[in-house]
C-alpha positions as CSV (number, residue, x, y, z in Angstrom):
1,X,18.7,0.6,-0.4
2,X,17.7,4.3,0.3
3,X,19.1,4.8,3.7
4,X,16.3,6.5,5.6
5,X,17.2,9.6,8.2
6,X,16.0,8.2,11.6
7,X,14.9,10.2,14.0
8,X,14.7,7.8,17.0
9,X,15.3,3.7,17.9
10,X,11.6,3.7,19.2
11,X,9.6,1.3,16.7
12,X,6.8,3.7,15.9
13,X,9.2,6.4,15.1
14,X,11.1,3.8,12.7
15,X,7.5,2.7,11.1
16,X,6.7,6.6,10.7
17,X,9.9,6.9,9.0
18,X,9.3,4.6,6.4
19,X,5.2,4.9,6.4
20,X,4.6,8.0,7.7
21,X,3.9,10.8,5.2
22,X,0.7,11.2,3.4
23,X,0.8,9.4,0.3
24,X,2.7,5.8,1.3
25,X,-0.2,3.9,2.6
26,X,-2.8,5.3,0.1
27,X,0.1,3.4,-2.8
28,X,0.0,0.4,-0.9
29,X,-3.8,0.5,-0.3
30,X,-4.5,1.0,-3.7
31,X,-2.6,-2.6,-4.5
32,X,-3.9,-4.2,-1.9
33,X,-7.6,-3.1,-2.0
34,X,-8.0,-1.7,-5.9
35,X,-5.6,-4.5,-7.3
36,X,-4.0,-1.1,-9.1
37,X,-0.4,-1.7,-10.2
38,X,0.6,1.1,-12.8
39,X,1.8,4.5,-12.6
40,X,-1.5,5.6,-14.5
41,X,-3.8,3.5,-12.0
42,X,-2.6,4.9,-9.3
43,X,-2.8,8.8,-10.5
44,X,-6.2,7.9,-11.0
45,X,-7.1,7.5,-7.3
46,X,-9.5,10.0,-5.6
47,X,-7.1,11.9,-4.1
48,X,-5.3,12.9,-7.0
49,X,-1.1,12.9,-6.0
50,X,0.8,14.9,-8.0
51,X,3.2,12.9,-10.8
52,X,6.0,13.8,-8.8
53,X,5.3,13.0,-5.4
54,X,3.8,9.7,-7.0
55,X,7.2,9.3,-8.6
56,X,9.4,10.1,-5.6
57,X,7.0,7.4,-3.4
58,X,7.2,4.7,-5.2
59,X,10.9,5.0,-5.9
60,X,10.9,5.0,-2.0
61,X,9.0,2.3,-1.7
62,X,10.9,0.3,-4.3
63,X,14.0,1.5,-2.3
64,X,13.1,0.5,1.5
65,X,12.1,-2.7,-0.1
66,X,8.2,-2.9,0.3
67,X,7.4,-2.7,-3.6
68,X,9.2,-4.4,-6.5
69,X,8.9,-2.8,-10.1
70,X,9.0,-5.2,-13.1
71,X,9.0,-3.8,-17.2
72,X,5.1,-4.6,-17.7
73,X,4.2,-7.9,-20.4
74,X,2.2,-6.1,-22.2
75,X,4.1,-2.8,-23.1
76,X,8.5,-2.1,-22.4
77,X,8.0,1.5,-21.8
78,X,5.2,0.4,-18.7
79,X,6.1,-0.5,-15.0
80,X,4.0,-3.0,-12.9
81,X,4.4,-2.4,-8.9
82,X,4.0,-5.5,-7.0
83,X,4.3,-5.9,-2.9
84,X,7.2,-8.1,-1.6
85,X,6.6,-9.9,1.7
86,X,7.9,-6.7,3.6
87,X,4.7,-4.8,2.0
88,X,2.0,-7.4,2.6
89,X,3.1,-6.9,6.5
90,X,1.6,-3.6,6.0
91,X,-1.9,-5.3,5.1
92,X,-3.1,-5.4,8.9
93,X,-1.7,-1.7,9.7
94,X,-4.0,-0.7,6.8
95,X,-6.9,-2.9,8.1
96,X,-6.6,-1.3,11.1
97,X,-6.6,2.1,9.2
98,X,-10.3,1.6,8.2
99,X,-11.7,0.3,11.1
100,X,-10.5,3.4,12.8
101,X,-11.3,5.9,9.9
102,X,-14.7,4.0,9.2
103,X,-15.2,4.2,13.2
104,X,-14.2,8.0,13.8
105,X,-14.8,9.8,10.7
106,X,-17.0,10.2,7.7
107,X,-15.0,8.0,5.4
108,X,-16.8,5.5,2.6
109,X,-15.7,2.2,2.7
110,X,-16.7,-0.4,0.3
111,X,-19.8,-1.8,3.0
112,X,-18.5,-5.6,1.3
113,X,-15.5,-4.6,2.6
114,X,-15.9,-3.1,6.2
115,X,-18.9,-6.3,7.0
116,X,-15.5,-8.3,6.4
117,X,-13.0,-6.8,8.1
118,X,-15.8,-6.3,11.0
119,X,-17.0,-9.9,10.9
120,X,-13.4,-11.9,10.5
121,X,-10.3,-9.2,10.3
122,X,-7.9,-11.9,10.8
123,X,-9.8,-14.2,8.1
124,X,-9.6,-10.8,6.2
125,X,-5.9,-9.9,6.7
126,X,-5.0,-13.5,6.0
127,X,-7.0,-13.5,2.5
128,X,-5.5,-9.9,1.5
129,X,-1.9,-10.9,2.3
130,X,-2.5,-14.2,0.1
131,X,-4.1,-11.9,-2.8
132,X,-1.1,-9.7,-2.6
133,X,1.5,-12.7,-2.9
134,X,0.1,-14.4,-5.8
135,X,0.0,-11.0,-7.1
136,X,3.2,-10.8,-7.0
137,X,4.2,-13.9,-8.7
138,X,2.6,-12.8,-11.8
């Protein structure tokens, strides 16, 4: 495993460590929410990451053991990106994430989306994490 610089013992500093810059969660979002598992899926999200940094997160990711990379069915010179059970613990920190965004800022959110997490977030989390799992199995 990538051994990770830590900056402190204190849990959120640890979680920042890991989670922290600007791209990791938008990767994990993107599996969760967009059911995106290629390289090319997720270049295509709106906020457009560069092929490298895109390259060097996911290699992270792999690394710290939140993502799993498997030679895709369909084509040898493809990679599919699934969650392991480390990365569908992130699925409530990313819940949270839009509740907040969709509460203090002009964000869009899917309105399906935010009536669920509003109406039943631990209903919601639950179903998510099970989406991500069988995803994974595949």
């Amino acid at each position: 495993m990538k051994e990770l610089k830590q900056r402190s013992t204190c849990s959120i500093s640890t979680s920042l460590d890991v989670l922290g810059d600007k791209w990791t969660l938008l990767i994990v979002r993107d599996i969760v929410f967009a059911g995106k598992s290629t390289y090319g899926q997720f270049l295509q999200s709106a906020e457009k990451m560069a092929t490298n940094i895109l390259a060097d997160r996911l290699a992270l990711l792999e690394a710290q053991g939140i993502l799993t990379k498997a030679v895709a069915a369909d084509k040898k010179s493809k990679f599919t990106y699934r969650l392991t059970e480390k990365g569908v613990d992130i699925v409530p920190i990313l819940v949270e994430f839009i509740l907040w965004g969709a509460k203090h800022g002009p964000t869009i959110v899917d309105p399906g989306l935010l009536a669920e997490l509003q109406t039943g977030k631990e209903a919601a989390v639950a179903k998510y994490q099970q989406l991500a799992r069988e995803k994974a199995l595949t």
